[in-house]
N, C-alpha and C positions, 0 to 999 in steps of 0.2 A: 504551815509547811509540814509540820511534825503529822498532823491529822492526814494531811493528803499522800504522806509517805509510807502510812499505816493501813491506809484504804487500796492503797497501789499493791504494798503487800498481802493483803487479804485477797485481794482481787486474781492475783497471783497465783496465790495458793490454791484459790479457788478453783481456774483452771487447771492448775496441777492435778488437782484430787478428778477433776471433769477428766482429765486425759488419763487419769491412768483406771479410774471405772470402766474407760471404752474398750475393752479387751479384745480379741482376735478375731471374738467369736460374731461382733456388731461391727459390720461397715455401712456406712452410708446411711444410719436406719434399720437395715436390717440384717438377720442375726443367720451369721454362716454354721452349715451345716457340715463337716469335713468328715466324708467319707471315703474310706481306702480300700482297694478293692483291686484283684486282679484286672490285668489288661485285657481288653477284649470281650467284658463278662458282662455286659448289661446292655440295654437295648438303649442306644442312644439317639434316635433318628435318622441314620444313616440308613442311604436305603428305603427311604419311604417307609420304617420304623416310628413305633413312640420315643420317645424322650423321654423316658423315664424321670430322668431329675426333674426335668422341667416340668412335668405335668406333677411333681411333688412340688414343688413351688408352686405353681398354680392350685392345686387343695390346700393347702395352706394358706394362701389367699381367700381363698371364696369360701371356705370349710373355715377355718380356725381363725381366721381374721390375724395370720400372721404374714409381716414379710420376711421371707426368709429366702436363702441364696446357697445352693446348694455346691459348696465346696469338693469337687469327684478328681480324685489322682488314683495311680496304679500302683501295684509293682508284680515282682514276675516271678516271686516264689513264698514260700512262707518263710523262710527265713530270713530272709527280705526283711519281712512283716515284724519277727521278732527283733531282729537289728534294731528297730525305729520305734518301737514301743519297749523293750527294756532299756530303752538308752533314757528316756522320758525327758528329750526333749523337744519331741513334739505330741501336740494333744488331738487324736483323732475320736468322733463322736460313733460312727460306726466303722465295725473292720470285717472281712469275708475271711478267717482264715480255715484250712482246712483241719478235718477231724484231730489225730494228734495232736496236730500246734496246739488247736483249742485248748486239750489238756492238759499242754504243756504253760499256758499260759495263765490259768485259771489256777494253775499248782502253785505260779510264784506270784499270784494276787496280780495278775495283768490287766483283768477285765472286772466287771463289775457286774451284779447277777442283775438275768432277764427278767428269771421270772416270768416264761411266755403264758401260764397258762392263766397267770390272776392281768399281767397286764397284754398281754396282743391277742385281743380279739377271735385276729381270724387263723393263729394257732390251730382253732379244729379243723383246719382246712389241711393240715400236715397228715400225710398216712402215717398211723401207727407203727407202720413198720420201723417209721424213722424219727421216732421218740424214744428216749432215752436209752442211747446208745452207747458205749462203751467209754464213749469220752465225757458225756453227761449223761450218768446216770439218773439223776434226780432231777433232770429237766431245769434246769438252773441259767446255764449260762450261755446258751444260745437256740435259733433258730434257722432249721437249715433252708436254704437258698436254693440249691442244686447239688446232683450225686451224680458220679460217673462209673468210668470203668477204664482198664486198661487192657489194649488189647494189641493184633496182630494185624498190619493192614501191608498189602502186596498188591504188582502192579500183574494182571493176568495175563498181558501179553507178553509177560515174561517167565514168570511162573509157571512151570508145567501144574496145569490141574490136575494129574494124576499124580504130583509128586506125593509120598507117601508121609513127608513131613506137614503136609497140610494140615491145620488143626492143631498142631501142637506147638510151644514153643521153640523145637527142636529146628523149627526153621530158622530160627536166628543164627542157627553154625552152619546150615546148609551152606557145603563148600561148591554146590551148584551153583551158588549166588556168590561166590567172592567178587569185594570190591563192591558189591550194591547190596549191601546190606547196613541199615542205620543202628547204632544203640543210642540210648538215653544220655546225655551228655549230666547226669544227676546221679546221686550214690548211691541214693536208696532206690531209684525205679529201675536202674541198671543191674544190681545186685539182686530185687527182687527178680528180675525176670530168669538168672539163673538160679535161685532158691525155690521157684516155684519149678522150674526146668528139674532139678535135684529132689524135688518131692518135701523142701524143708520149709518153716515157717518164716515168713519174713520177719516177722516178730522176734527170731530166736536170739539168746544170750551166750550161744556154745561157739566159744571162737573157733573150735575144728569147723563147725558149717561154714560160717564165712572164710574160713581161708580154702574148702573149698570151692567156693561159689567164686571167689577171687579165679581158682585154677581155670575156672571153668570161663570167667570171661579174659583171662588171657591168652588161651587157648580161642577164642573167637577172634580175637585183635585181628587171627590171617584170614578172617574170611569182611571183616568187617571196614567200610568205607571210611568210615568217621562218628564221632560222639556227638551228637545235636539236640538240640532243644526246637527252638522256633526258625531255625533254618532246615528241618522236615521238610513242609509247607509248601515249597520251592522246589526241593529236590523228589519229591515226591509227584506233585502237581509236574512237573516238568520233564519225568522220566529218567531223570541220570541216577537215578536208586531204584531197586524195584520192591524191597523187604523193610520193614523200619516197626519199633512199638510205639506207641502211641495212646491217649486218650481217644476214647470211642467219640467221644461228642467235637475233637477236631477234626476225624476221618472224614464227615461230610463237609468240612471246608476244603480239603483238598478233592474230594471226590467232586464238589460243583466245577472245579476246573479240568478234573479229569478221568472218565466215568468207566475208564479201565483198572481203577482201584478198585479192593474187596475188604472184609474186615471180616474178623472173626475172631473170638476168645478163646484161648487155649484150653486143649480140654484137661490140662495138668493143674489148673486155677489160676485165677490172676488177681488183682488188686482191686477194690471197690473202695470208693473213698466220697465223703459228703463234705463239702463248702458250705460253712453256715452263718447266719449276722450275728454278730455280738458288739457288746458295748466295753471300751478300754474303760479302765480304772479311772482313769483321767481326765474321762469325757468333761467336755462345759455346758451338754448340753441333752442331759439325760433324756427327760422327758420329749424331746424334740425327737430323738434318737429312737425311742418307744415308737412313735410316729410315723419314722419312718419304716421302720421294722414291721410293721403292721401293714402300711402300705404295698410296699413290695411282695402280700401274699393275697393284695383283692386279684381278682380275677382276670380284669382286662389287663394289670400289669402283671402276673405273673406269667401267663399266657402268652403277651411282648417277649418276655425276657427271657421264653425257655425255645421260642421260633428262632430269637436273634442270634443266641447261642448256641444254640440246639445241644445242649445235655438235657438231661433226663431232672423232670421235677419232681419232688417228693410231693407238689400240694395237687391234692385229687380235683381242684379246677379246672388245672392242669391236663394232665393223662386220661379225663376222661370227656372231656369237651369235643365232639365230633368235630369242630371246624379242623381245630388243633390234628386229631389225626389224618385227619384228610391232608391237612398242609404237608405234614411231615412226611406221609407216605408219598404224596405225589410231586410235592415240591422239592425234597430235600433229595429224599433215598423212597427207592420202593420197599428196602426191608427198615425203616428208620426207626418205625416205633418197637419193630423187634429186638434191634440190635440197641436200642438205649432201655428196654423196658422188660423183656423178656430174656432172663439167663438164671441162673442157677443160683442164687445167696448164698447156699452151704459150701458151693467150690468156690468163695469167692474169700479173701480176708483184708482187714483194712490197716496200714499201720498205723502201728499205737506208738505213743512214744519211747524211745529209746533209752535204757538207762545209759547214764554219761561213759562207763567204761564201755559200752555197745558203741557208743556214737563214736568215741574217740577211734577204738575201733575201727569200724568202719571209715571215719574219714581219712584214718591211717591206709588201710587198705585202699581205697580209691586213690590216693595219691601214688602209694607204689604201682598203683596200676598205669593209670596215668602218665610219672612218669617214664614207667620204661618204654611206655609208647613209643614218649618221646623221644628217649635216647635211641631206641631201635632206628627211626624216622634218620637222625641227626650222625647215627654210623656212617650210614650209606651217605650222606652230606660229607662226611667227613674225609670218607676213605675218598671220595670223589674227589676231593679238594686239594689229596696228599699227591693221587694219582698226575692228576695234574701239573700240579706244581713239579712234581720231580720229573716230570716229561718234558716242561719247559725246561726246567734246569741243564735237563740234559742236552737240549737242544742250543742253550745256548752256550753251554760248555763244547761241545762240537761247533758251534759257528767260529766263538773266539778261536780255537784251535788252528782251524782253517785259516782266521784271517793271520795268523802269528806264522805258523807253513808258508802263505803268500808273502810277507814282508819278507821271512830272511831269505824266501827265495829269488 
C-alpha cells in the first residue's frame, strides 16, 4: 500500500511538472506566436487579400517543419502598447510600435535587441533612407514595417478651390468652414498641427510655445465640429464634415467611398512618422519572432500588406514593383503613389519622445483644453435648464394664484 501511494505521488508530480512546462506559448502541439499590432494594419484576407498570418503558419510548416499558430490582436495607440508591456503582465513575441515609443521603450529595457542586419536576411530590402533613424541609431532594435504622413484632407464640393487657405494648415481655423471642421481627438497630433501652423518644433521643451499653441487651438474650438479619431472615416466619407487632419495612408479609405475628397500636405510642414517590428523583452519566442520579422519583408507579403493598407513602404520591393504602382495609381487614387511617396523629408519632422516635464505638460494642457470645451458645451446646457425651470415655476405660481382668486371667490 505504502509502495502504490508513493508511485501515485510520483505519478502526480509528474504531471504537475508536465503541466506546468506547457506554458502559453504551446497549445495543442503547437507553439503560439503573439503578435500585437495596430488595428487594421495587415493584410488579413479580407477582400480576396493574403492572409498574411496564415501563409506564415503555412512556411513554417512546409519550410521549418514547425507547427505554429499565430496569435494577432490590436490596439489603437502606442500608448496602448506601452500600458501592456511595462505593466509585464502579458508576454507578447512581436509588437509594431511607432518611432518615439520605440525609443521610449528601448530606454527603459522594454524590447530586446534585433539585430536586423546579422539576423533578418531580407533587411537589405529596407531603403537606406530608413536605417538608423533617430530612434535607433545603431540599427539595433527594430525593423520598419511602414512610414506615413500627416496631412490635410477636404471635401471640394464644399471647399472653394480658390480658397487662399488651400495648402496650408491655416485651413483648419477657416472660419468659412465653422461647424465642419475635424481636429485630432489626440495631444500630440492636435498640438502639432498648431505648432507647425506657428512655425515651432513639435519636439520643443519651451512651455511659452505650447501655451501658445494651446491659444491657438482654443481659439479654433469656434470654428471646429468635434475632436476624433476613427470616427473621421464616417463623417468624412459621408459629407457631414468637409475639413479634418488626418494620416495620408487613411485618406484613400475614405476617398474609396467618396471621390469628392482631396489631400494635401501643408506647406508650413507636418509630421512623418515610421511603424516598425520589434521584439519585447519578454518574448517566449525569440527566434520564432526573428522568423517572422524576416518574413513580413519577402516580397509577395510585403507588397500584400502595403496594397491592403495602403501607406507607403520603406522595402524597395515594394515602391519599385510595377504591378504595385499600377494598382495604386489606378485602383486606389490616381495621385497615390505621389501623395504616399513623393514630398519633401526636410519640411517634414518626426516625434521624438518627450521628456516627462514636456509630457506632463502637455497632457496638462490638453485637458485644460478639453475641458473647457466642455464646460463651454455644458453653460448653454445649463442656462437652458435654469431658464426653464424658472418659466415653469412661474407658471405654476400664476396657475395656483388663479386657482386660490377662484375658490374665495
Amino acid at each position: 500500500m505504502k509502495k502504490l501511494l508513493i508511485a501515485l505521488f510520483l505519478l502526480s508530480a509528474l504531471l504537475c511538472l508536465c503541466a506546468c512546462g506547457e506554458t502559453e506559448t504551446t497549445t495543442g502541439g503547437a507553439t503560439t506566436l503573439y503578435v500585437y499590432n495596430w488595428g487594421e494594419y495587415i493584410s488579413d484576407g479580407a477582400e480576396e487579400s493574403l492572409d498574411t498570418n496564415a501563409a506564415f503558419e503555412e512556411y513554417c510548416r512546409e519550410e521549418l517543419g514547425l507547427n505554429v499558430k499565430v496569435n494577432y490582436s490590436t490596439y489603437s495607440s502606442n500608448e496602448d502598447l506601452y500600458a501592456k508591456l511595462s505593466s509585464g503582465s502579458v508576454s507578447y513575441d512581436v509588437v509594431v510600435p511607432s518611432d518615439y515609443m520605440i525609443a521610449r521603450l528601448a530606454a527603459e529595457g522594454l524590447l530586446k535587441e534585433v539585430n536586423p542586419r546579422e539576423n533578418i536576411e531580407n533587411y537589405k530590402y529596407i531603403d537606406d533612407n530608413f536605417k538608423g533613424l533617430y530612434y535607433d541609431e545603431d540599427e539595433v532594435w527594430s525593423v520598419p514595417y511602414t512610414y506615413g504622413t500627416v496631412g490635410i484632407l477636404y471635401n471640394t464640393d464644399i471647399v472653394d478651390p480658390d480658397d487662399k487657405d488651400l495648402g496650408s494648415w491655416s485651413l483648419m481655423w477657416d472660419a468659412d468652414y465653422s461647424g465642419n471642421i475635424l481636429q485630432f481627438n489626440n495631444p500630440r497630433d492636435a498640438f502639432g498641427t498648431a505648432q507647425y501652423y506657428l512655425g515651432y518644433s513639435v519636439n520643443s521643451d519651451a512651455e511659452t510655445e505650447w501655451q501658445e499653441a494651446l491659444a491657438l487651438l482654443k481659439e479654433q474650438k469656434n470654428v471646429v465640429q468635434g475632436y476624433v479619431m476613427d470616427e473621421i472615416f464616417n463623417k468624412m466619407k459621408g459629407g457631414s464634415a468637409a475639413i479634418g487632419a488626418y494620416y495620408a495612408g487613411d485618406f484613400f479609405a475614405m476617398y474609396a467611398d467618396n471621390e469628392r475628397l482631396a489631400f494635401y500636405h501643408p506647406t508650413e510642414g507636418t509630421n512623418v512618422f515610421v511603424d516598425a517590428m520589434c521584439i519585447p523583452s519578454n518574448t517566449q519566442n525569440y527566434e520564432l519572432a526573428l522568423e517572422y520579422i524576416n518574413f513580413m519583408l519577402t516580397k509577395e507579403v510585403a507588397i500584400a500588406n502595403a496594397e491592403y493598407i495602403c501607406y507607403a513602404s520603406p522595402n524597395r520591393q515594394v515602391y519599385e514593383d510595377e504591378d504595385y504602382i499600377v494598382y495604386m495609381n489606378e485602383e486606389i487614387h490616381p495621385d497615390a503613389m505621389s501623395i504616399l511617396y513623393d514630398f519633401d523629408m526636410e519640411n517634414m519632422e518626426f516625434y521624438h519622445d518627450l521628456s516627462d516635464e514636456t509630457r506632463l505638460l502637455m497632457n496638462s494642457l490638453w485637458e485644460e483644453l478639453k475641458i473647457e470645451s466642455k464646460i463651454g458645451a455644458s453653460i448653454y446646457i445649463i442656462c437652458t435648464v435654469i431658464v426653464v425651470a424658472l418659466a415653469a415655476a412661474l407658471v405654476t405660481s400664476f396657475v395656483k394664484k388663479k386657482i386660490r382668486e377662484s375658490y374665495y371667490d
